[in-house]
N, C-alpha and C positions, 0 to 999 in steps of 0.2 A: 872569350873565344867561341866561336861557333862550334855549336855540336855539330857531328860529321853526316847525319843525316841534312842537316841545314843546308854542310857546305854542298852533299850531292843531289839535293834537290834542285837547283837550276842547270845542272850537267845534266841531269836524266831530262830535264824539258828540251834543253836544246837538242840533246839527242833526238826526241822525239820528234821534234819539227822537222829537226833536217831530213828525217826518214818521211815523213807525212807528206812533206812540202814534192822532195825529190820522188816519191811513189805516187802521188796525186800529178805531179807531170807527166810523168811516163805513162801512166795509165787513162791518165783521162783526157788526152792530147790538149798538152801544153796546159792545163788549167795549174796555178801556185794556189796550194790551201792553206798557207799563213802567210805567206807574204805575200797578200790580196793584192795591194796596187800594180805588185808585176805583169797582175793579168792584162794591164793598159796596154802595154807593152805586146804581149802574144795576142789581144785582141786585134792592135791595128795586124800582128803578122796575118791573124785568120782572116781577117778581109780582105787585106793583099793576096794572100794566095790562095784564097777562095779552100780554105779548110775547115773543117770540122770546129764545133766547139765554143762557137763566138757567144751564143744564147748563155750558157754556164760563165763564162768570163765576164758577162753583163753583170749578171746575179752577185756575183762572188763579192763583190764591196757592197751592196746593201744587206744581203744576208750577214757580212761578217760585222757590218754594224749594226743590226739589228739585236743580233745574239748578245754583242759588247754590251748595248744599252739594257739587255735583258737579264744580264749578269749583274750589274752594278744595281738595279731595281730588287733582286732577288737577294743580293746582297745586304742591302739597306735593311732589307722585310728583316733578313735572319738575325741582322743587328739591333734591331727594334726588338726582338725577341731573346735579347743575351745569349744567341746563337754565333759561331763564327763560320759566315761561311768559306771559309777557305777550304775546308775535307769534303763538305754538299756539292761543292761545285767542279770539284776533282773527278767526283764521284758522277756527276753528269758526264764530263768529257771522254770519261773510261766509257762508260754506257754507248757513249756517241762513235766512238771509236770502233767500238764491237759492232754496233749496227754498220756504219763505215765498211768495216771488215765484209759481215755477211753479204752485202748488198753487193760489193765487187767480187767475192767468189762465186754469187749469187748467178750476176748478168753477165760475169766477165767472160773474157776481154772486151773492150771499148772501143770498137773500130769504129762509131758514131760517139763525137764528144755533145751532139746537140741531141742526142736519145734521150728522154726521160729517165731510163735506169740510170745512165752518165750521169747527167745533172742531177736525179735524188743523190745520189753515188757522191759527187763533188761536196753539193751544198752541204750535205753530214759532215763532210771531214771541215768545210769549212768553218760549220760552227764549232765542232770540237777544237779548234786553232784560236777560234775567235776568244773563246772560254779561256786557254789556255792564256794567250794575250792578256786577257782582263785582269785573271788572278794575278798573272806576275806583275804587272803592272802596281796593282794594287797594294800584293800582300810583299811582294821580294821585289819592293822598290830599289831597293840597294844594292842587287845584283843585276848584271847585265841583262840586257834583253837574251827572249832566249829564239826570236824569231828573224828580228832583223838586227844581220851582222855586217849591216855599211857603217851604221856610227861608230857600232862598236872597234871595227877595224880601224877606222878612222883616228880615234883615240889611241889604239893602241900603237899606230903607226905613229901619231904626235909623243906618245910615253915616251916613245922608243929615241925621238928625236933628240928629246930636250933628255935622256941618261945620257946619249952620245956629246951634245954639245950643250950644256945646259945655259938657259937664259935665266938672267936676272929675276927672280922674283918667281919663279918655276919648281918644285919639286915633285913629280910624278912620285909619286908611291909605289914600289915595288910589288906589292901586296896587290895593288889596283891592277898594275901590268899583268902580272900573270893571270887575274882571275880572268879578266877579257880576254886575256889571250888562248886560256883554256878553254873556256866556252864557244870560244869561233872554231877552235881545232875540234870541238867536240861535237857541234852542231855540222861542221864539213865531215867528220868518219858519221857521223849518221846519212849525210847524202849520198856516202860511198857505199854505205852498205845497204841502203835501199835498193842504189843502182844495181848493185852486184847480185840482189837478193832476185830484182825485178828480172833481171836475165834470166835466171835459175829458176823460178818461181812463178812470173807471171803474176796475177791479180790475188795470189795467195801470198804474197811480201805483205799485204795490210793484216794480217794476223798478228807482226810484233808490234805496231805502233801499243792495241788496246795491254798487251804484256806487257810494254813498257811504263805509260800511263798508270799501273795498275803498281809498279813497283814505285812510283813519283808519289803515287796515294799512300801506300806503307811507311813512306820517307817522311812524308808529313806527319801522319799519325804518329809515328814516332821519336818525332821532334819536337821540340817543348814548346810549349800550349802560348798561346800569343792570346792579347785580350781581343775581344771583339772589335772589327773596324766597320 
């Protein structure tokens, strides 16, 4: 059975994105800093309504693949080295995070989403997302995503189907349901409480993403030691 720091380390991630993703829209009109390709989406709105922001929305998928490709290279190195980087690369994302933080109490507010502060401002958080993405990917294959929750809902709404009327050859595992299920509910109270924070707070709500980031690095450390990947 899983140690309970195991089980609340993909909680505290989606947590976190959902706050990142939901305060990097509000703040940096309409930019998604983990769930890059939505920016497709708010880019065609900024051309259409001739707003703010479209230069940052361009960016945000080559920079978040940039950083992915730069992870998994950085990875490899520490694994050539009987190093794991799963805690090195935590330990980035927190760093990225707090800069993230500075740069928006810094410049903010962000009434130009195509200002250079905005954009440095975005592309940090994007890559602190993009890090976050790799490792989970990599290291908690086995746990839901903790950025994009369309599959994940997807699945859970199929679990849900086949307990209700189950088909031949089907056995959703209960175990499986609730874990997606908690993770989408947990990553949606992270988008509520950014929103709520960002009413309150303004460009000072990015202080908790690098707090929370920094309890997900504890949760690691102190979960039992995985071999090098």
């Amino acid at each position: 059975m899983p140690s309970v720091p195991s089980r609340l380390l993909p909680l505290v991630l989606s947590f976190n994105a959902g706050f990142v993703d939901t305060a990097g829209f509000l703040a940096l009109q309409g930019l998604f800093t983990a769930h890059v390709t939505g920016n497709f989406v708010t880019l065609g709105a900024s051309l259409a309504l001739g707003t703010s922001g479209a230069l940052a929305k361009l960016l945000a998928l080559p920079v978040f693949c940039t950083v992915v490709i730069a992870s998994r290279w950085f990875g490899t190195l520490l694994s050539h080295r009987s190093a794991h980087p799963f805690v090195p690369l935590l330990v980035i994302k927190v760093l990225l995070l707090i800069a993230g933080a500075w740069l928006a109490i810094h410049f903010g507010p962000f009434h130009d989403g195509d200002s250079w502060q905005a954009i440095t401002t975005g592309m940090v958080l994007v890559a602190a997302m993009a890090i976050q993405n790799a490792v989970h990917r990599v290291h908690l294959a086995s746990s839901p995503p903790s950025t994009l929750m369309t599959g994940t809902t997807t699945q859970v709404m199929l679990d849900i189907a086949d307990r209700i009327y189950p088909r031949q050859g089907t056995d959703a595992p209960p175990a499986r349901l609730m874990q997606m299920a908690t993770n989408v509910v947990v990553f949606a109270i992270g988008c509520g409480v950014a929103a709520l924070l960002y009413t309150r707070l303004n460009v000072w709500c990015f202080v908790v993403p690098p707090a929370v980031a920094a309890v997900a690095l504890i949760l690691r450390i102190a979960g039992p030691k995985e071999t090098a990947a």
